[in-house]
LUMMI-628789 format. One record per residue: x, y, z of N, C-alpha, C, O in turn; residue in one letter. Coordinates in steps of 0.001 Angstrom, whole numbers. Layout:
// LUMMI-628789
      n.x      n.y      n.z     ca.x     ca.y     ca.z      c.x      c.y      c.z      o.x      o.y      o.z  segu
        X        Y        Z        X        Y        Z        X        Y        Z        X        Y        Z     A
...
END
This chain:
// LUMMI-628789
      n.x      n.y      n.z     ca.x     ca.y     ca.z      c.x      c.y      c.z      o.x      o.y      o.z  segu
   138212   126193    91922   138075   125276    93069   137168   125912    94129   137100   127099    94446     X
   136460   124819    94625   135163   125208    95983   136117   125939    96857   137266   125626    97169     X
   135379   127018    97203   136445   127846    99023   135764   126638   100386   134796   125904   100589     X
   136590   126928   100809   136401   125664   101991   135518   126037   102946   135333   125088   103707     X
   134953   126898   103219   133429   127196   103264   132064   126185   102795   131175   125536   103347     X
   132591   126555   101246   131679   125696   100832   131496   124960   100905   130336   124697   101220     X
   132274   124079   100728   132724   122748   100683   132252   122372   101913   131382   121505   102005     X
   132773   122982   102976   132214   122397   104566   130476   122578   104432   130005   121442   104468     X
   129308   123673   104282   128649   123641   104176   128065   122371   103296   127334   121632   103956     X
   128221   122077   102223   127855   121213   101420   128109   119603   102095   127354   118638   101985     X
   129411   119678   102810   129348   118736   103486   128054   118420   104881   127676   117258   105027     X
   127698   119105   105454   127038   119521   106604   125681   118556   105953   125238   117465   106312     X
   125162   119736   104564   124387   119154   104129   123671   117959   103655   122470   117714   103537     X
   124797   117246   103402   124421   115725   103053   124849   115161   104086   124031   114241   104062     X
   125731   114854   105380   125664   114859   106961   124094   114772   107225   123568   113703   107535     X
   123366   115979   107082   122229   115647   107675   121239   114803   106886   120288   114195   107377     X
   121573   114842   105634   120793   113741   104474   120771   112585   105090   119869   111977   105666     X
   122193   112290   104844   122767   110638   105343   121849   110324   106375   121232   109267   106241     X
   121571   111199   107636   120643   110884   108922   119681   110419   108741   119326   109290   109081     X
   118815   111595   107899   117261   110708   107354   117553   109899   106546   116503   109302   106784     X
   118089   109179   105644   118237   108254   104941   118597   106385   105648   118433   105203   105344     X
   119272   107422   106932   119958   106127   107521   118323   105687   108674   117875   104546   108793     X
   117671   107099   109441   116077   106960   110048   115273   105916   109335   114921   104820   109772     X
   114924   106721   107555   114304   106214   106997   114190   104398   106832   113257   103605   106961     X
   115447   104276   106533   115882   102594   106424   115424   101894   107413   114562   101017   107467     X
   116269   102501   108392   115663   101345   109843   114022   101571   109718   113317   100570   109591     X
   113630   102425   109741   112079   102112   109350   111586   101304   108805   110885   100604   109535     X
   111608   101004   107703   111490   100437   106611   111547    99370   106441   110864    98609   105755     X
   113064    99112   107570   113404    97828   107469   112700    96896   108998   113209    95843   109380     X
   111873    97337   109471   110992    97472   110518   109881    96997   109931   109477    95837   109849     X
   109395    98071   109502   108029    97632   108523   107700    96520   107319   106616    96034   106997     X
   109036    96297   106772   109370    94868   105973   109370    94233   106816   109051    93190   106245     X
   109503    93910   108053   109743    92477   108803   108055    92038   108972   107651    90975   108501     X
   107525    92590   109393   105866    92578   109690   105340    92174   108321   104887    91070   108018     X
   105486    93349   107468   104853    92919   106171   105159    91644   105445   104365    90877   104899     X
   106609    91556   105554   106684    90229   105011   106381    88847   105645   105963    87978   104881     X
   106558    88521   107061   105262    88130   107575   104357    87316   107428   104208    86095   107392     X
   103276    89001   107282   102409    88818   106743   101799    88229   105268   100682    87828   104943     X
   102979    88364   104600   102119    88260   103067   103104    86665   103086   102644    85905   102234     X
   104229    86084   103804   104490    84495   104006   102990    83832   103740   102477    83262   102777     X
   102345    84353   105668   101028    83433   105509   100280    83767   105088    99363    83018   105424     X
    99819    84696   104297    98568    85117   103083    99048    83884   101937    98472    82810   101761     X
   100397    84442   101158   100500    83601   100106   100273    81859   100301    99673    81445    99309     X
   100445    81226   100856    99979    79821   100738    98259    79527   100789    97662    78561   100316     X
    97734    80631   101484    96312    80440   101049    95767    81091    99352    95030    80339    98714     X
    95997    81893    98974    96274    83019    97910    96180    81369    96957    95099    80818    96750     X
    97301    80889    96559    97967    79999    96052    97082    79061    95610    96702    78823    94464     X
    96622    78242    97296    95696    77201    97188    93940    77402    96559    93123    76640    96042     X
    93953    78413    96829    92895    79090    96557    92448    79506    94495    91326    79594    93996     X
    93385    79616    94019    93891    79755    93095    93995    78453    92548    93174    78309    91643     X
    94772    77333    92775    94933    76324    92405    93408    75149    92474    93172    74201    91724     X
    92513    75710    93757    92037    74973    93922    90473    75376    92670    89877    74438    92140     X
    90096    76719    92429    89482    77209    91402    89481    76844    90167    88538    76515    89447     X
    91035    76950    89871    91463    76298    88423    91286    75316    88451    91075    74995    87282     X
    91209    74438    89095    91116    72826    89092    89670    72358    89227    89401    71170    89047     X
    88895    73093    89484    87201    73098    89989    86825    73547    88086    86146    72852    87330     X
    87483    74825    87744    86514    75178    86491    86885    74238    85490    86119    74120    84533     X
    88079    73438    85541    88720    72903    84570    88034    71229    84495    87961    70581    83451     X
    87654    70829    85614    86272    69848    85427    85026    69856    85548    84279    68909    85791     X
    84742    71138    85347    83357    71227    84877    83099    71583    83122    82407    72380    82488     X
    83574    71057    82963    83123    71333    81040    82987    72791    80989    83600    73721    81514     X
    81730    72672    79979    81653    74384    79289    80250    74348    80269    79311    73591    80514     X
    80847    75907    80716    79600    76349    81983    79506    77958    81538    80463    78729    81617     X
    77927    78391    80967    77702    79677    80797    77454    80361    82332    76814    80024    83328     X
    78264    81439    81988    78255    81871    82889    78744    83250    83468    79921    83125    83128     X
    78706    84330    84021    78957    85861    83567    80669    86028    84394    81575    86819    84134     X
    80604    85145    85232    82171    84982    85701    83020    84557    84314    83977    85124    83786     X
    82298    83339    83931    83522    83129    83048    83531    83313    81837    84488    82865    81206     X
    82843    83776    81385    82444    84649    79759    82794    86392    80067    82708    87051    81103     X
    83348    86878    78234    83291    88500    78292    82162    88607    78345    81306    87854    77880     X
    82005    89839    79090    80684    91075    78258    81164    91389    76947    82079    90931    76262     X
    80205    92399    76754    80274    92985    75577    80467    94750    75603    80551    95436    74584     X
    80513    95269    77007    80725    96313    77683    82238    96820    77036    83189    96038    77029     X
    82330    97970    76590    83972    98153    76036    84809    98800    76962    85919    99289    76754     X
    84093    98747    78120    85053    99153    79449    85758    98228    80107    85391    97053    80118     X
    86764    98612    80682    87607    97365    81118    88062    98008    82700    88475    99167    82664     X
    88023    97461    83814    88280    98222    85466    89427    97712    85560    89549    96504    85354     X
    90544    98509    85893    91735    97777    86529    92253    98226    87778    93160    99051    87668     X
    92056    98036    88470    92620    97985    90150    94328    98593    90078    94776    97974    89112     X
    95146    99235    90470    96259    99592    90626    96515   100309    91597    96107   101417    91943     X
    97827    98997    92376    98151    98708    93902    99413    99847    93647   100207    99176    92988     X
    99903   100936    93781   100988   101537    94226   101150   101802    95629   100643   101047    96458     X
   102049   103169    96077   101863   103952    97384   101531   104821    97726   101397   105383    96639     X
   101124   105791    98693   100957   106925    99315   102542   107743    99017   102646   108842    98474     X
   103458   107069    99420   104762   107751    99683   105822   107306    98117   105733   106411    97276     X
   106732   108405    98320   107637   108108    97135   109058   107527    97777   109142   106710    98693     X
   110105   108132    97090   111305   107534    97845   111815   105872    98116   112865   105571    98684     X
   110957   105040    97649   110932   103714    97401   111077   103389    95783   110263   102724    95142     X
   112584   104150    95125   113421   104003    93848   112006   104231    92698   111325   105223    92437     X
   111973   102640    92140   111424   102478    90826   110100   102257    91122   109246   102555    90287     X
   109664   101568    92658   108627   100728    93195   107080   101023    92402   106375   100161    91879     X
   106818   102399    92482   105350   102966    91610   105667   103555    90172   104778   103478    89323     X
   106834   104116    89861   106718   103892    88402   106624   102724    87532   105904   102606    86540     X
   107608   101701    88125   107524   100087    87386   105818   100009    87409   105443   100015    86236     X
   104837    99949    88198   103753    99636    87906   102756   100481    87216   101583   100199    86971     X
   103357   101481    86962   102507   102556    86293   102671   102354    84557   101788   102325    83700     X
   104470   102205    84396   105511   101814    83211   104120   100541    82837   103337   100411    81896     X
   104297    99980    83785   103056    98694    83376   101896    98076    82864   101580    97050    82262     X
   101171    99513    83527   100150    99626    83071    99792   100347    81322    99006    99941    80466     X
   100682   101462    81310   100807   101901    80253   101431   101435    79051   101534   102067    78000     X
   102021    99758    79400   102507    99544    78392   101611    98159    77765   102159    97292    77085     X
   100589    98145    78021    99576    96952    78278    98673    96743    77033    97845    97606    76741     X
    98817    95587    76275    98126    95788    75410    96636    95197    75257    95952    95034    74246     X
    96374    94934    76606    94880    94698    77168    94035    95372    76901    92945    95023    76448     X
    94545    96883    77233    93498    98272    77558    94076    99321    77069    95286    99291    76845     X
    93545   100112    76888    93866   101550    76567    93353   102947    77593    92686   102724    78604     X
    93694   104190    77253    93261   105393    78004    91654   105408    77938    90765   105674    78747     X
    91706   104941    76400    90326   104992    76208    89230   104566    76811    88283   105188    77291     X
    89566   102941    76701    88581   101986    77372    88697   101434    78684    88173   100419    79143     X
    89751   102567    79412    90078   101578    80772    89659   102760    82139    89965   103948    82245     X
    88826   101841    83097    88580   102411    84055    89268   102355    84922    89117   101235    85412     X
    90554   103339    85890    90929   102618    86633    90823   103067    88114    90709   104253    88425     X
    90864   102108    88958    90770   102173    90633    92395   102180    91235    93118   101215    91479     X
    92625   103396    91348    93462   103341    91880    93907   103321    93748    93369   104074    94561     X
    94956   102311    94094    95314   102497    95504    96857   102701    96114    97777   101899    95951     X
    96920   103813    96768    97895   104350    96549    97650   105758    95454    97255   105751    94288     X
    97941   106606    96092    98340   108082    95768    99215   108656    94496    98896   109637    93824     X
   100376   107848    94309   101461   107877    93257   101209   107177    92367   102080   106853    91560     X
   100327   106885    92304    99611   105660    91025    98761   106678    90310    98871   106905    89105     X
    97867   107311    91152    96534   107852    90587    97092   109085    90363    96213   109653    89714     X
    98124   109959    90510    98817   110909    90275    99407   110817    88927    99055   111602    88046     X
   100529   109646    88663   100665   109239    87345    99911   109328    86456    99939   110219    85606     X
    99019   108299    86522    98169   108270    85174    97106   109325    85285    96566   109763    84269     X
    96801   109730    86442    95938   111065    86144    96617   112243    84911    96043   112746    83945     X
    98171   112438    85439    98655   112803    84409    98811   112403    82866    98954   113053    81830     X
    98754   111568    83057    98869   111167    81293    98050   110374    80844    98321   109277    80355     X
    96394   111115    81036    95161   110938    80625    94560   109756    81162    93555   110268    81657     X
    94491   108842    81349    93819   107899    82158    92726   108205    82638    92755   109432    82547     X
    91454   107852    83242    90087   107931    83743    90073   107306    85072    89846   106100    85164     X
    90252   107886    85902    90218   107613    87708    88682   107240    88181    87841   107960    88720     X
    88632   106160    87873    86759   105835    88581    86808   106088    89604    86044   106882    90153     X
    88269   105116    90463    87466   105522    91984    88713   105551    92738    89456   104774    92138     X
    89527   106192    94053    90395   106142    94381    90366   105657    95969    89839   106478    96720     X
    90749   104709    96447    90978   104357    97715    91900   103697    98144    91977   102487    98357     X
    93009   104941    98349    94173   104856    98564    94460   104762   100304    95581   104654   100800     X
    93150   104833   101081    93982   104667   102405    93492   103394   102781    93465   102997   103946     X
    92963   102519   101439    93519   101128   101976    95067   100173   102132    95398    99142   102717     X
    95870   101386   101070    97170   100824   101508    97973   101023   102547    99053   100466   102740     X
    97280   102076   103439    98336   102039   104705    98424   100732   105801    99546   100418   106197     X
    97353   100047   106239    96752    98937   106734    95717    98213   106173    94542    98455   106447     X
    96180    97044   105145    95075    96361   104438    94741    95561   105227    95536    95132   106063     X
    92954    94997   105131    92459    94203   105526    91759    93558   104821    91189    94145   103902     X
    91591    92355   104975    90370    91685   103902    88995    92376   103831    88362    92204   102789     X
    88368    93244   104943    87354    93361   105194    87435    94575   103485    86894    94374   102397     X
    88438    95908   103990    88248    96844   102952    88842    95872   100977    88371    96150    99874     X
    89649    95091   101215    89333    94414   100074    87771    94099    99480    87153    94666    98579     X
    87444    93130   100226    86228    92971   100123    85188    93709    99703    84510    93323    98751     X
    84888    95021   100444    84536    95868    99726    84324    96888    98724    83300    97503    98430     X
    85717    96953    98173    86066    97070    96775    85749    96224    95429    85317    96697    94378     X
    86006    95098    95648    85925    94098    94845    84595    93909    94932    84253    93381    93873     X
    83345    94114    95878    81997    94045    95901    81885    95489    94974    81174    95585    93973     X
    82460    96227    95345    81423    97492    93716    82149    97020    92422    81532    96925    91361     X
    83190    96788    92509    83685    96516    90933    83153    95063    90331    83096    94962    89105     X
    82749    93902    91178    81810    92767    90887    80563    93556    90174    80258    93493    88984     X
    79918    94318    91211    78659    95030    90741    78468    95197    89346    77638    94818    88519     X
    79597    95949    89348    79903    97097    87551    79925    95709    86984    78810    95602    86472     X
    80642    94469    86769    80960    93698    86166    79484    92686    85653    79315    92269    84507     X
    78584    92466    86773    77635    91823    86453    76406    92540    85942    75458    91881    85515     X
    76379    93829    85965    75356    94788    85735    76018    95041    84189    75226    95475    83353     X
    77416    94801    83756    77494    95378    82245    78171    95654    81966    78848    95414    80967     X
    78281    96537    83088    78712    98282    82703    80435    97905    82324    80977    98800    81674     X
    81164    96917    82597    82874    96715    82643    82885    95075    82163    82164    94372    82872     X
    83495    94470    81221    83686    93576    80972    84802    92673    80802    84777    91708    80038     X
    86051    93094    81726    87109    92519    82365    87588    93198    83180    87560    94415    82999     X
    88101    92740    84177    88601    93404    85635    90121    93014    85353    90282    91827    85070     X
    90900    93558    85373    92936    93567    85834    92563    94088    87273    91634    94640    87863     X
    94199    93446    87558    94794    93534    88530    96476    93964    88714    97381    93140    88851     X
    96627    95309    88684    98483    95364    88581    99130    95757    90198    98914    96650    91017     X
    99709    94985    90151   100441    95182    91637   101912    94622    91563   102347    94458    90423     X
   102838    94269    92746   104237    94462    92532   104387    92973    93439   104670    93071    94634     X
   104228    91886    92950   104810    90393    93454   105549    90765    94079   106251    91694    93678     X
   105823    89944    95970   106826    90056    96624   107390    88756    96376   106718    87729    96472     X
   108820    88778    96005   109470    86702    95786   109999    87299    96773   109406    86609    97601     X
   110885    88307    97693   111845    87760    98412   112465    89813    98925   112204    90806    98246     X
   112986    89800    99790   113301    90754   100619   114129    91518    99516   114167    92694    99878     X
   114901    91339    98167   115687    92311    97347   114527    91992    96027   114307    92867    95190     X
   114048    91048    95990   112794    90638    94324   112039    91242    94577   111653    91114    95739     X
   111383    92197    93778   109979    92411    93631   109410    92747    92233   110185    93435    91569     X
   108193    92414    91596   108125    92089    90564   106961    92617    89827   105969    92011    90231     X
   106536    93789    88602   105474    94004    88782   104747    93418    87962   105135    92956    86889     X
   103267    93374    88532   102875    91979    87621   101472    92692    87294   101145    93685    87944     X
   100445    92052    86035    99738    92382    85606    98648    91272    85533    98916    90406    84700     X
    97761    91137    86049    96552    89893    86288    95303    90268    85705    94820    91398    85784     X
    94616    88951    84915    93072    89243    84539    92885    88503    85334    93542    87463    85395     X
    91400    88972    86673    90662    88548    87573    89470    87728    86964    89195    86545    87165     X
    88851    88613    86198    87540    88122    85593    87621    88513    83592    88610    88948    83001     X
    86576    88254    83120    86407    86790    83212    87637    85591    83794    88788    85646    83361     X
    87236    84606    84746    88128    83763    85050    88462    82905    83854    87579    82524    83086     X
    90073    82519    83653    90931    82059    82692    90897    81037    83282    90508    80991    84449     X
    91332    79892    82556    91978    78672    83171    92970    78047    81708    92553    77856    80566     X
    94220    77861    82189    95359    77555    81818    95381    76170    81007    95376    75156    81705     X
    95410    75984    79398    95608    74691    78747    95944    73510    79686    95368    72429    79800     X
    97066    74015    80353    97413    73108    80982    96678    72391    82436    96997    71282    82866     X
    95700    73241    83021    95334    72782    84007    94096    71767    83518    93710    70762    84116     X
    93529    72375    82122    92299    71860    81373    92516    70072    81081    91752    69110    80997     X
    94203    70314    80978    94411    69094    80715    94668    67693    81860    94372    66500    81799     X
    95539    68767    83135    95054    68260    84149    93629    67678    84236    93357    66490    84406     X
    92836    68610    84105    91429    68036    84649    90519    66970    83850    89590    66332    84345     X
    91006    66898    82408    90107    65888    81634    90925    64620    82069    90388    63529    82258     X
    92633    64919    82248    93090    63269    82473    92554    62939    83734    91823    61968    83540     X
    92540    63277    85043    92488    62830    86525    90835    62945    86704    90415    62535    87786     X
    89910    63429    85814    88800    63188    86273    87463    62426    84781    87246    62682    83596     X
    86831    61304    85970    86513    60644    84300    85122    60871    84598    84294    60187    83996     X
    84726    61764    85471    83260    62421    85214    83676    63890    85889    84646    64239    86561     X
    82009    64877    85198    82398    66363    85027    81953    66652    86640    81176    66010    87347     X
    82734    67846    86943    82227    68459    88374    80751    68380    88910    80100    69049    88107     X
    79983    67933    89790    78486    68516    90137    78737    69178    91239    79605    68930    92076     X
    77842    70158    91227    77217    71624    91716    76163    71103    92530    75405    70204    92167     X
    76128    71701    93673    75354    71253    95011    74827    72941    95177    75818    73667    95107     X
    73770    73593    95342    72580    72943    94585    72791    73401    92840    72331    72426    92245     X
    73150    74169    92046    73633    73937    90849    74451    75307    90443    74176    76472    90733     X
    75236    74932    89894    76301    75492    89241    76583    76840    89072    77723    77295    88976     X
    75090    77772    89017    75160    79260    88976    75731    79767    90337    76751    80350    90702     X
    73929    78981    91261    74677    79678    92659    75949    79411    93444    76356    80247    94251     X
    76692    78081    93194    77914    78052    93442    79151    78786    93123    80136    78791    93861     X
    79071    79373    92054    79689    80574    91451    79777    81293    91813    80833    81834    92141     X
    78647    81696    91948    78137    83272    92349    78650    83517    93715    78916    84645    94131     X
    78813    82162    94567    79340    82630    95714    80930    82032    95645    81758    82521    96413     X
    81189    81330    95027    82576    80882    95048    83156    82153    94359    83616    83032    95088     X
    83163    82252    93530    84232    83372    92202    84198    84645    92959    85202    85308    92701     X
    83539    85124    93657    83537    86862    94657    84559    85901    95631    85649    85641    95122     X
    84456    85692    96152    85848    84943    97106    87308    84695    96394    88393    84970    96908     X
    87124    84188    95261    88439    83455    94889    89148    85076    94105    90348    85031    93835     X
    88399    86381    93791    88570    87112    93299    88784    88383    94091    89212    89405    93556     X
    88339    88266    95966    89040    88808    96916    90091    88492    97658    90830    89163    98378     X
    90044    87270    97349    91589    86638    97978    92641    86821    97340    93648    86851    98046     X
    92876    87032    95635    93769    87529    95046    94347    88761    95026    95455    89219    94747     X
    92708    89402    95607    93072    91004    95664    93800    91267    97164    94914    91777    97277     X
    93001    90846    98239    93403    90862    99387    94587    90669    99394    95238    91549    99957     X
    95396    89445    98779    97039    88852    98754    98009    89658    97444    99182    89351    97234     X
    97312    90644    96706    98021    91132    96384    98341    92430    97110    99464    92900    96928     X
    97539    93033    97866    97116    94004    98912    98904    94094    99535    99815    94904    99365     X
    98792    93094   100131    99871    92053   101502   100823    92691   100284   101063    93892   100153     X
   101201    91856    99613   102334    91823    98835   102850    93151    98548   103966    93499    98935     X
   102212    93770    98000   102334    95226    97409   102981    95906    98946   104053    96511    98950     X
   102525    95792    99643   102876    96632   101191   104848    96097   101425   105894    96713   101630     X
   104520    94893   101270   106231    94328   101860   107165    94806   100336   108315    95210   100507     X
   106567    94725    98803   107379    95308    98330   108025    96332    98457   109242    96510    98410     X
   106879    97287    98683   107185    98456    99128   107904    99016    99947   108439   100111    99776     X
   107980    98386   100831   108967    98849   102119   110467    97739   101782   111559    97828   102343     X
   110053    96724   100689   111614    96330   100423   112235    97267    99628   113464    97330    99626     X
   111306    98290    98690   112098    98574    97773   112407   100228    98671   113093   101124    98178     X
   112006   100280    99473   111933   101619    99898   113545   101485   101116   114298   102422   101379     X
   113651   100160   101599   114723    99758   102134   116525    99769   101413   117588   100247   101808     X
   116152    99064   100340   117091    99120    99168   117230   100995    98831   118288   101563    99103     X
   116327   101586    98374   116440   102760    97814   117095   103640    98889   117906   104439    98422     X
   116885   103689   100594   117573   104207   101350   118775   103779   101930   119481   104709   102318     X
   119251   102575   102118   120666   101972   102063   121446   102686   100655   122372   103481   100814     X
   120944   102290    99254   121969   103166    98125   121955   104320    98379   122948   105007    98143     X
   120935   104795    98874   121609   106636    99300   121763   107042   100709   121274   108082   101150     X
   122665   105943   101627   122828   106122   102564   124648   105981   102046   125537   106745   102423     X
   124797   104942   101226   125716   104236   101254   126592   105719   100287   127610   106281   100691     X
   125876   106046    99057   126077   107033    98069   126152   108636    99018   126697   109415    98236     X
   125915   109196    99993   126627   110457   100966   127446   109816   101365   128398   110545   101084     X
   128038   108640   102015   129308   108439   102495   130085   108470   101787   131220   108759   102166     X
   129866   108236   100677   130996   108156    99127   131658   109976    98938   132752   110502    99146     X
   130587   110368    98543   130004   112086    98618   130782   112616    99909   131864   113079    99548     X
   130586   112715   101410   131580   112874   101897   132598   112786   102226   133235   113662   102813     X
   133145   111224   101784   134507   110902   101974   135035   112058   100770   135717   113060   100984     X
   134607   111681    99735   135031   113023    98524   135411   114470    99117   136519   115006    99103     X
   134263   114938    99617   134497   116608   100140   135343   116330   101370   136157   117249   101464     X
   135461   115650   102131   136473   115633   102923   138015   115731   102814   138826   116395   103460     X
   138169   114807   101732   139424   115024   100940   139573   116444    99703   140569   116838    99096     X
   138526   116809    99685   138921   118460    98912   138474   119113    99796   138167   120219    99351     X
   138196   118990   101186   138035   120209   102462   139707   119908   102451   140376   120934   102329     X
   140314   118903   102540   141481   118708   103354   142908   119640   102134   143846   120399   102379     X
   142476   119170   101157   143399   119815   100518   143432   120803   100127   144460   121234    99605     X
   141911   121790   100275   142121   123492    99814   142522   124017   101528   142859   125161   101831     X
   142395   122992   102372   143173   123775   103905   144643   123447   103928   145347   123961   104797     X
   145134   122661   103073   146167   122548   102882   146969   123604   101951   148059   124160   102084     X
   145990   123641   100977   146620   124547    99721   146904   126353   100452   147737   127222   100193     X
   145860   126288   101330   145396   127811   102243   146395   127659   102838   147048   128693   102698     X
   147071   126760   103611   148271   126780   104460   149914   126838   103688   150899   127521   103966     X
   149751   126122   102953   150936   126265   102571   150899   127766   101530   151976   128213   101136     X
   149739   128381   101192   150156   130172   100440   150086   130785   101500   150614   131892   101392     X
   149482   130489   102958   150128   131429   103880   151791   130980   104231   152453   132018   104258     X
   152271   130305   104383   153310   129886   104853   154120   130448   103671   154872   131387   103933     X
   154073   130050   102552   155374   131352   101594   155198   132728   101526   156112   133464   101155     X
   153694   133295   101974   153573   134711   101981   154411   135170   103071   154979   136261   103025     X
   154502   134404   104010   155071   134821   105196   156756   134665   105181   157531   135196   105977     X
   157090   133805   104071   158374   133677   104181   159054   134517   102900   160274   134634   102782     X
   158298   134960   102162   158121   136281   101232   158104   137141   101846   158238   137861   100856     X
   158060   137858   102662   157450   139075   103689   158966   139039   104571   159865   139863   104407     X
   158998   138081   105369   160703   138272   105983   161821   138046   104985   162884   138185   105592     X
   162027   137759   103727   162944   137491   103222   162915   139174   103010   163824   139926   103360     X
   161593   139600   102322   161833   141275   102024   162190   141875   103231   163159   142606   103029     X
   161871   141889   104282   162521   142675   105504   163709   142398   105538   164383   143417   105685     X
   164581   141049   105439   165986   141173   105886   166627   141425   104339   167837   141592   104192     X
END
């Protein structure tokens, strides 16, 4: 059995755990209120934006075109949204677990951009190819540094050199949901079902003002920063949900932990008291 020393020390110790754990949270849970927020009014544009694309390519017939056709490039760029910080449970392994379990890409053929620190740490470890890292866009995202990301990896994409772009980041549904998800950006997809939408509700094909390339060319870099930008948002409020959750269970888990050592502080001072108390009544029984 622990000497009650110990036991008190050990208690002390997770005492002061519990503190930062209990700091950490309210933080967290601070920084989720903002973030989530924020990524409320991102997502309904995100959405429409999305909806409104699919519904644009899906009545225009068959359109050649480098947005919506592969290359032939055997590189593939994938963007991966983690964090700077750990301590937020499963939050950057689930998306790492993700990436690596993908049967899109491989170590081989995949370039990836990582954002967030614990992302590019991962797979740096277990061989992966780090093109480019700009991770202090996740402390404060803006569309502007989206934007500029997604302008060099467009580049690579129309020059050759990469012939599908992913996207893995961590869906926010809701303050305890978060979800990690895996997206092809480019070539742009469009869904059987929206195709079908678009041949029933439209009985002539889309026209292009002034024609069809340059509308692209400037529509699809937009509809392909706004996903990034709104997954940006998202990834931030997961993060601090899951980083919220992960410090409540180990806020909640030392109180458990000390109620425990409290009750075996209490009973080896008990056990200490009652072998002094017969030593002592051992000791006068031998005197008289």
């Amino acid at each position: 059995m622990a000497s009650m020393r110990d036991i008190k020390r050990r208690k002390g110790s997770i005492q002061s755990t519990q503190q930062i754990t209990k700091a950490m949270k309210l933080v967290s849970t601070v920084k989720l209120q903002k973030a989530k927020g924020k990524a409320e009014q991102t997502n309904p544009y995100t959405n429409y934006m999305y909806q409104t694309v699919s519904s644009m390519l899906a009545k225009s017939g068959s359109i050649d075109h480098p947005y919506l056709t592969k290359g032939e490039a055997d590189k593939k760029a994938v963007v991966v949204i983690t964090s700077n910080r750990g301590l937020a449970g499963g939050y950057n392994s689930n998306i790492t677990k993700l990436v690596m379990a993908s049967e899109d890409f491989s170590k081989e053929n995949a370039e990836i951009y990582t954002i967030g620190s614990k992302g590019r740490e991962a797979l740096e470890r277990r061989g992966y190819v780090i093109k480019e890292d700009a991770s202090g866009i996740i402390e404060s995202p803006s569309y502007e540094d989206a934007s500029v990301l997604c302008k060099k990896i467009l580049e690579e994409y129309t020059e050759g050199e990469i012939s599908e772009i992913y996207l893995a980041y961590t869906h926010f549904k809701n303050t305890v949901s978060h979800e990690p998800t895996l997206i092809k950006l480019l070539p742009v997809e469009i869904d059987e079902a929206d195709m079908e939408k678009g041949a029933a509700s439209a009985n002539v094909l889309m026209n292009y003002e002034p024609n069809e390339e340059e509308a692209l060319d400037m529509i699809i870099p937009k509809y392909v920063t706004s996903l990034f930008y709104g997954a940006l948002v998202e990834a931030v409020a997961s993060e601090n949900g899951a980083r919220m959750q992960a410090m409540d269970s180990a806020t909640s888990n030392a109180e458990e932990m000390i109620s425990d050592l409290t009750l075996k502080y209490n009973r080896a001072r008990q056990s200490s008291i009652t072998q002094e108390l017969t030593e002592i009544i051992a000791g006068a029984e031998a005197i008289g």
